[in-house]
DRENMILUM-665357 format. One record per residue (C-alpha): x, y, z; chain; residue in three letters. Coordinates in Angstrom, 1 decimal, always signed. Layout:
<rs>
R|east|north|up|chain|res
R|X|Y|Z|A|ALA
...
</rs>
This chain:
<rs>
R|east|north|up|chain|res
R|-219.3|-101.2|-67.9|A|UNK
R|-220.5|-97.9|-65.8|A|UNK
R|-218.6|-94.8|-65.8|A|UNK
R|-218.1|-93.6|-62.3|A|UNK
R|-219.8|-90.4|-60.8|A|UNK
R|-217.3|-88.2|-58.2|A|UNK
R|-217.7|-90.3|-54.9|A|UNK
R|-220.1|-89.3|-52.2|A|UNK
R|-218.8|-89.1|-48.8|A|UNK
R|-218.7|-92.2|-46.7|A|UNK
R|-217.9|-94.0|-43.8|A|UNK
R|-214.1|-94.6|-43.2|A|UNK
R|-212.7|-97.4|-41.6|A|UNK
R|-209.4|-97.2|-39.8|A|UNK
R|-206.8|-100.3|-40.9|A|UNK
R|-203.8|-101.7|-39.4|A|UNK
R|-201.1|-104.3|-40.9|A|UNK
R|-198.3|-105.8|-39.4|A|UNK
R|-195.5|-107.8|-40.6|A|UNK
R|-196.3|-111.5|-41.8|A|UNK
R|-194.5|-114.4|-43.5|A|UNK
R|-196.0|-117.2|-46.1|A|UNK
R|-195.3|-120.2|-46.9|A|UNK
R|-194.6|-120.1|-50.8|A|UNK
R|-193.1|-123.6|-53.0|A|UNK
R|-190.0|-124.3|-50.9|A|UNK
R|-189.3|-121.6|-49.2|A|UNK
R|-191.6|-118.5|-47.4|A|UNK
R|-192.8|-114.9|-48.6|A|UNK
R|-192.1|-111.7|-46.7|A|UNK
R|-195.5|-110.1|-46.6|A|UNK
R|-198.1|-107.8|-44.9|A|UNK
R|-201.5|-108.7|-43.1|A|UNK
R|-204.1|-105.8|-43.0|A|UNK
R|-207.6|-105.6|-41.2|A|UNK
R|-209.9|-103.0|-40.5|A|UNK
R|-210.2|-102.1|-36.5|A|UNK
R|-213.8|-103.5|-37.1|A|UNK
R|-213.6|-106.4|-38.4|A|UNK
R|-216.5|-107.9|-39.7|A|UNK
R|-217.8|-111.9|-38.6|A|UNK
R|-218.2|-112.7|-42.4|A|UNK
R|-215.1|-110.9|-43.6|A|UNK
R|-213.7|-111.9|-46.6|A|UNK
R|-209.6|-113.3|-46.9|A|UNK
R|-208.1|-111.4|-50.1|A|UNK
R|-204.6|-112.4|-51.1|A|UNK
R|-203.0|-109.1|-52.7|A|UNK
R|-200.4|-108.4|-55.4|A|UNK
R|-198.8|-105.1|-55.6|A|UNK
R|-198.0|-103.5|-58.8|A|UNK
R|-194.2|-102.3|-60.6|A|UNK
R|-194.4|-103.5|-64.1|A|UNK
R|-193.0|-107.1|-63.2|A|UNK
R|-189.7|-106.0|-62.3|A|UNK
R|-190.0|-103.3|-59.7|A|UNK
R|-192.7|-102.6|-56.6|A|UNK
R|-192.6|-103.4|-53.0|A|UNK
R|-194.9|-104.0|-49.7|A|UNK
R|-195.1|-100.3|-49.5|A|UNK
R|-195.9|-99.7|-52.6|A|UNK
R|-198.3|-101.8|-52.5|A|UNK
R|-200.0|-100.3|-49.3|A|UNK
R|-202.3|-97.9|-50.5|A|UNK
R|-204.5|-100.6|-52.4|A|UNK
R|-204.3|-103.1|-49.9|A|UNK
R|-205.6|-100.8|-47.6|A|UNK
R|-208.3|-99.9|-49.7|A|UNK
R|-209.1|-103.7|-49.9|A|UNK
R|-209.0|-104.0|-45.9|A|UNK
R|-211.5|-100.7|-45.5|A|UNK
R|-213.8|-102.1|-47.8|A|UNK
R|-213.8|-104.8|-45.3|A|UNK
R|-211.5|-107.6|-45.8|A|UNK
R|-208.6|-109.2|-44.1|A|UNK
R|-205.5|-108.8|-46.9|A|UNK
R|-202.2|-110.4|-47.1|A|UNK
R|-200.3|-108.4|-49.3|A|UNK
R|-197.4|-110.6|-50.3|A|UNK
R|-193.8|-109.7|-51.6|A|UNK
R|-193.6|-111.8|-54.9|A|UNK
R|-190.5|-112.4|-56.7|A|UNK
R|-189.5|-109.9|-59.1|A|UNK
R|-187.9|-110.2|-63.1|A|UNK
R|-185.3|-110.4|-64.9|A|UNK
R|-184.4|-112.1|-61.6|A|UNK
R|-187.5|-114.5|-61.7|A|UNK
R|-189.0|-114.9|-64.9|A|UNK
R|-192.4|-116.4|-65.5|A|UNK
R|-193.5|-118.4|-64.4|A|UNK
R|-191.7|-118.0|-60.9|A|UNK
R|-193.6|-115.3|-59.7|A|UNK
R|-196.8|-116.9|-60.4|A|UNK
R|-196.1|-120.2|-59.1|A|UNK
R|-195.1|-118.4|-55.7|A|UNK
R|-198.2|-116.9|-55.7|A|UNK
R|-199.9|-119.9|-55.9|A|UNK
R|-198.2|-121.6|-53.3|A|UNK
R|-198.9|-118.5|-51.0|A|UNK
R|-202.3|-119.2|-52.0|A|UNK
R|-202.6|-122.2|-51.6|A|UNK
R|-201.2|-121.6|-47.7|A|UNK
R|-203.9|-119.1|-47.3|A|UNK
R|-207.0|-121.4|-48.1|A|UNK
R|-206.0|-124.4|-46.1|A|UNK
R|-204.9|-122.0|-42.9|A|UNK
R|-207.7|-119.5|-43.5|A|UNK
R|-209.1|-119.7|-40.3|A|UNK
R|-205.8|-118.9|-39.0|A|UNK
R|-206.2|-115.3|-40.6|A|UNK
R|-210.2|-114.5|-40.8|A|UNK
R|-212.8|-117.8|-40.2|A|UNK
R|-212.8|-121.3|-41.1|A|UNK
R|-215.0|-120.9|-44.4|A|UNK
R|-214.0|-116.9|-44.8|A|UNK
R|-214.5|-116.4|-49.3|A|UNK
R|-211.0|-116.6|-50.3|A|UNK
R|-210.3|-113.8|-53.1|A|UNK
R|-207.1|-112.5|-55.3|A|UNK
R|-206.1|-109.1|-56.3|A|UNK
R|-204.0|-106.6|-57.4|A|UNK
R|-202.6|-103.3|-59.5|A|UNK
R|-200.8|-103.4|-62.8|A|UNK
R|-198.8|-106.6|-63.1|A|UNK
R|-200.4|-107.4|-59.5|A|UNK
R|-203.6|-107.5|-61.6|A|UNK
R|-201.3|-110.3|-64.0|A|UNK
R|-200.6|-112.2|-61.5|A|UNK
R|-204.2|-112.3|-59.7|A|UNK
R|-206.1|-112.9|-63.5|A|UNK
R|-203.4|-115.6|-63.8|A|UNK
R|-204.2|-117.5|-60.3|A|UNK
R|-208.0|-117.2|-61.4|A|UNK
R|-207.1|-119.2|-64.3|A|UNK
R|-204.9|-122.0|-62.1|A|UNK
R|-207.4|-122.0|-59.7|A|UNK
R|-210.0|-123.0|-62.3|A|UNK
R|-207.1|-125.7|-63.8|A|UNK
R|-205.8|-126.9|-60.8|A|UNK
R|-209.1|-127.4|-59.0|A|UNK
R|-209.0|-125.0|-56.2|A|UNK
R|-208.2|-123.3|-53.8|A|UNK
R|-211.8|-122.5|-54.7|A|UNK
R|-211.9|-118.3|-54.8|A|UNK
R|-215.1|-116.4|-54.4|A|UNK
R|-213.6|-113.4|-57.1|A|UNK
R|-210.8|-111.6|-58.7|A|UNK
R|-210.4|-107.8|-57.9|A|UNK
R|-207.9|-106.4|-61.1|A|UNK
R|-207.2|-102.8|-60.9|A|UNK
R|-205.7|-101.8|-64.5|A|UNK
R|-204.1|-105.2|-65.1|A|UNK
R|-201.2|-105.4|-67.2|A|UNK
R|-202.8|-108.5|-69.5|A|UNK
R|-201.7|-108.1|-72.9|A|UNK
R|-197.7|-108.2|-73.9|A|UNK
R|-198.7|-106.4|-77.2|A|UNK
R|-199.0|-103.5|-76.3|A|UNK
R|-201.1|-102.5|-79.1|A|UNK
R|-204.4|-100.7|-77.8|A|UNK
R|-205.8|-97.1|-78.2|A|UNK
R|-205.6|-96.4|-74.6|A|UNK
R|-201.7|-97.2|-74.3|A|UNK
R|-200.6|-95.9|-78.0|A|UNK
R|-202.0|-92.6|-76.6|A|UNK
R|-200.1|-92.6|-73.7|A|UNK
R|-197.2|-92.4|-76.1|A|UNK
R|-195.9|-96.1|-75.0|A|UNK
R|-195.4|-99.2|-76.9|A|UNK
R|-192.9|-101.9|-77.9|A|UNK
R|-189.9|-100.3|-76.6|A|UNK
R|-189.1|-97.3|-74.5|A|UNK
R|-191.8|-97.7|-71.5|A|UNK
R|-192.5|-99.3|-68.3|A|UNK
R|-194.6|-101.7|-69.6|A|UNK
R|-192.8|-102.6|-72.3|A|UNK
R|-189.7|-103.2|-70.0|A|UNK
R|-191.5|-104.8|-67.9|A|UNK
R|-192.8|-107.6|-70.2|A|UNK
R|-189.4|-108.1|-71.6|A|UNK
R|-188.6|-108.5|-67.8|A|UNK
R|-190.8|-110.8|-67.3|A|UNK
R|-190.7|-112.4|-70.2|A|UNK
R|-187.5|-113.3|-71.4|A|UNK
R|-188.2|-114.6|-74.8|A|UNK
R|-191.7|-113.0|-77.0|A|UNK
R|-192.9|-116.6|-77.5|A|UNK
R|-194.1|-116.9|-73.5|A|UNK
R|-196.9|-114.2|-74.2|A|UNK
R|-198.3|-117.2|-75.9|A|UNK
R|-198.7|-118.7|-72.1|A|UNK
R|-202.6|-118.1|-71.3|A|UNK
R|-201.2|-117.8|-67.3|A|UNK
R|-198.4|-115.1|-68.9|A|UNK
R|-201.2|-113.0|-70.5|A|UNK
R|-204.3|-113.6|-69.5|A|UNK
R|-206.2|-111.2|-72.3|A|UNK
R|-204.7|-114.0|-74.5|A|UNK
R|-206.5|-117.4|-73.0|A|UNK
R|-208.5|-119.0|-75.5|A|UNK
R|-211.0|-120.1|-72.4|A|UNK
R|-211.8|-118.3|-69.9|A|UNK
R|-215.3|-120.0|-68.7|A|UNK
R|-215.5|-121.1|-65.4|A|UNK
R|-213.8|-118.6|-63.8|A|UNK
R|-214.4|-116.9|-60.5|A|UNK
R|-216.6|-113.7|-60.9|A|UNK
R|-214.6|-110.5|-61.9|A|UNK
R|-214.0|-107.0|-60.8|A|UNK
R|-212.1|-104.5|-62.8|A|UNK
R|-211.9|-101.1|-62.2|A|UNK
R|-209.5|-98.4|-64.3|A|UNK
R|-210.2|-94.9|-65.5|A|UNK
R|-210.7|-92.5|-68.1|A|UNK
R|-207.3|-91.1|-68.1|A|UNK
R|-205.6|-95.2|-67.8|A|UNK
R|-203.1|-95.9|-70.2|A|UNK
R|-204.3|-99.4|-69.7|A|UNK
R|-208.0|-99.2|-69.7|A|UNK
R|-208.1|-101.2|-72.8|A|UNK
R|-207.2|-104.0|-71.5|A|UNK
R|-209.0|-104.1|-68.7|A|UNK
R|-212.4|-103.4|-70.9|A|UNK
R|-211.4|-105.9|-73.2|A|UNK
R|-211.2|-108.5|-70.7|A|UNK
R|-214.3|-107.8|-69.2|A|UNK
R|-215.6|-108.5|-72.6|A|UNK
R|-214.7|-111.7|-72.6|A|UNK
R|-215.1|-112.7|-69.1|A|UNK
R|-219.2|-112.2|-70.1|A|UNK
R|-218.8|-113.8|-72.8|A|UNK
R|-217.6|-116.5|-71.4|A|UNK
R|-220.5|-116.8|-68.9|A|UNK
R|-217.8|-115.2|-66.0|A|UNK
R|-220.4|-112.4|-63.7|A|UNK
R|-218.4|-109.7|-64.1|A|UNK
R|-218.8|-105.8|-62.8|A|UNK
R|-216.7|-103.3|-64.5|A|UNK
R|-215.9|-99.5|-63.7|A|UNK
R|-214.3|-96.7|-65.1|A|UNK
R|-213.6|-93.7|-62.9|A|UNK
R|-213.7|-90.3|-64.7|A|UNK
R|-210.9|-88.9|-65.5|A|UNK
R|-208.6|-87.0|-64.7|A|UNK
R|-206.9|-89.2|-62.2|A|UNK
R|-203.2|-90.1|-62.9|A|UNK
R|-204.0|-93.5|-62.6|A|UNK
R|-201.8|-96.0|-62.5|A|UNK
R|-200.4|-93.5|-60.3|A|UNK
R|-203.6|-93.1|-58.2|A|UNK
R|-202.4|-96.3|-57.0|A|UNK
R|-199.7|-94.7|-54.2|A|UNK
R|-201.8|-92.3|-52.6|A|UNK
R|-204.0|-93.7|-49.6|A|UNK
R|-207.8|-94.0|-50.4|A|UNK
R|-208.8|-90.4|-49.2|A|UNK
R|-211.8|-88.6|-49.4|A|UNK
R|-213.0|-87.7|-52.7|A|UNK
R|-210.1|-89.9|-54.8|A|UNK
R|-210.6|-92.9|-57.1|A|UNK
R|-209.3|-95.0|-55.2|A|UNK
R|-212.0|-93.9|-52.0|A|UNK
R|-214.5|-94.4|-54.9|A|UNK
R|-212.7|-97.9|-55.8|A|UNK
R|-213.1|-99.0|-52.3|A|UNK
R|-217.1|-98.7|-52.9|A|UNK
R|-216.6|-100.9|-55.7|A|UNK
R|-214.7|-103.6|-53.8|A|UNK
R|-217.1|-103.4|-50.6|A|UNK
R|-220.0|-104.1|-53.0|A|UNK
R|-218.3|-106.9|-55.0|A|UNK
R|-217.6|-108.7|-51.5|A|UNK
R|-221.1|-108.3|-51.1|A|UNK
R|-222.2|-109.6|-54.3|A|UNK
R|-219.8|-112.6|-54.2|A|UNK
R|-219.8|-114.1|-50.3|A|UNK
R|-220.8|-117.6|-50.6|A|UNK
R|-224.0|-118.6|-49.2|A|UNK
R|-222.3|-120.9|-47.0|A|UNK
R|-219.7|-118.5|-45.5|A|UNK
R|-222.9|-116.3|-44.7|A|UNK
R|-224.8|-119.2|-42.9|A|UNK
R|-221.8|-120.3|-41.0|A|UNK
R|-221.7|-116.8|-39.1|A|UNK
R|-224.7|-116.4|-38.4|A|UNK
R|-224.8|-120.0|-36.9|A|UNK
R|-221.7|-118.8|-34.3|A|UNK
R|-222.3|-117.8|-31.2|A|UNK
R|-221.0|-114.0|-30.4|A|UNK
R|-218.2|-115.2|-27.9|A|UNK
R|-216.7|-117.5|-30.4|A|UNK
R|-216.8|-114.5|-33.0|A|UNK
R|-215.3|-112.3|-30.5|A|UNK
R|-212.2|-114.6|-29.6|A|UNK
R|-211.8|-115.0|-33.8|A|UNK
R|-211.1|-111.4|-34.1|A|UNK
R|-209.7|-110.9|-31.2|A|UNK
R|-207.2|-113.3|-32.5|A|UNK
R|-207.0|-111.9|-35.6|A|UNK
R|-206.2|-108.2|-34.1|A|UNK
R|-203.3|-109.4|-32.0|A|UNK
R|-200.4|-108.1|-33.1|A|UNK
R|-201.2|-105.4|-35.4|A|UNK
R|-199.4|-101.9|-34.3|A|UNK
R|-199.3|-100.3|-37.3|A|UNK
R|-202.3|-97.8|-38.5|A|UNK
R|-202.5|-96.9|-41.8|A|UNK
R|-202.8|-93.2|-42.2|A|UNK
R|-206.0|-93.1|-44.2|A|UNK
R|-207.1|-89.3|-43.6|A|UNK
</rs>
């Protein structure tokens, strides 16, 4: 674990996203697909979960991390999961997958034929994306390159330090709602895919980043896991921004200058680093520049929507 210093100043990235729908089980998800304006030959395909405690969050809610994903310098389809009491688990999850599924086999359609395919997300995002980690591992693909968690929601006991000093618990708080929500019945939290802090193996899995902060109600859970990710031979990279932040809340503000979430995006941009297969490396440097210039060219058509970043 490191403890983040204040973030230096560095070099922003304008994004754009436009409107974008997935095919998801039997039906299709409503989503978003961001890039940066520069896209980068060896850019990374991240498949993003907003947060909202299970039974609440939207697209635009979940903008101001997924553009922090695309200006670290990825290509992100943010996707519009269904929400409890409405869908409980594992309906939410199992549309992820299948959203998943549709982004590695028509990857090339969004970024490059062998781009690192990755999951995400915030709060019960960060759930859902621990949770496909673990299909992925079960289910034998789609093979993913990492998992990106900010402040995951991963244990349905509520029970750390970190939240029993934000004055929630059992009953009474988001979180708490939230895994009733999604729940339904206690005995699901039992359900390694439901709460992932829970599995009993977690070896195997694609490398890890998890970033809370100081002042996050559910840092524990997040430090925790990490804990056992190494343990379980999992490469894992784990920060905690100084406080104070109001994170979760952090979360809705667009990754300005000098915020954790600007910081977080330094995180990310080195874990895509870190993680890009060998092979996805050696394929770009194999094309030719006018056949990387047509891909994003492709990949840019359509987007008229700029993120407001400054």
């Amino acid at each position: 674990m490191s403890i983040s210093p204040l973030p230096q100043l560095r070099t922003r990235r304008a994004v754009f996203w436009r409107q974008e729908t997935i095919a998801a089980a039997q039906g299709s998800l409503a989503a978003r697909l961001y890039a940066p304006a520069e896209i980068e030959p060896e850019a990374g395909l991240v498949l993003h979960l907003h947060g909202g405690s299970f039974s609440s969050g939207s697209l635009a809610e979940g903008e101001a991390v997924a553009t922090a994903l695309a200006e670290a310098g990825a290509i992100v389809m943010s996707i519009d999961y269904p929400l409890a009491p409405g869908h409980r688990f594992p309906e939410a999850l199992e549309a992820a997958y299948a959203a998943l599924q549709t982004l590695a086999k028509g990857r090339a359609r969004w970024a490059s034929k062998h781009a690192p395919l990755y999951v995400a997300g915030e709060e019960a995002g960060g759930n859902l994306a621990a949770a496909l980690a673990l299909m992925a591992r079960d289910r034998r693909g789609p093979e993913l390159a990492g998992q990106i968690l900010f402040s995951p929601m991963l244990d349905a006991c509520l029970g750390t330090y970190s939240l029993r000093t934000a004055e929630a618990g059992p009953v009474g708080c988001r979180w708490a709602d939230g895994w009733t929500d999604y729940l339904g019945t206690p005995d699901k939290a039992a359900h390694p895919y439901a709460a992932p802090l829970n599995a009993s193996r977690l070896a195997g899995l694609a490398p890890a980043l998890l970033i809370s902060s100081q002042d996050d109600p559910l840092r524990d859970e997040a430090a925790h896991y990490a804990t056992r990710l190494q343990e379980a031979g999992v490469t894992v990279r784990h920060h905690v921004q100084t406080g104070p932040t109001q994170w979760p809340d952090a979360y809705a503000g667009a990754p300005q200058e000098g915020s954790c979430l600007c910081l977080a995006c330094n995180h990310v941009t080195e874990f895509y680093a870190l993680t890009a297969p060998p092979r996805a490396r050696a394929d770009q440097v194999a094309m030719q520049p006018d056949r990387i210039t047509r891909s994003l060219s492709n990949i840019r058509d359509g987007f008229t929507d700029q993120v407001d970043s400054t």
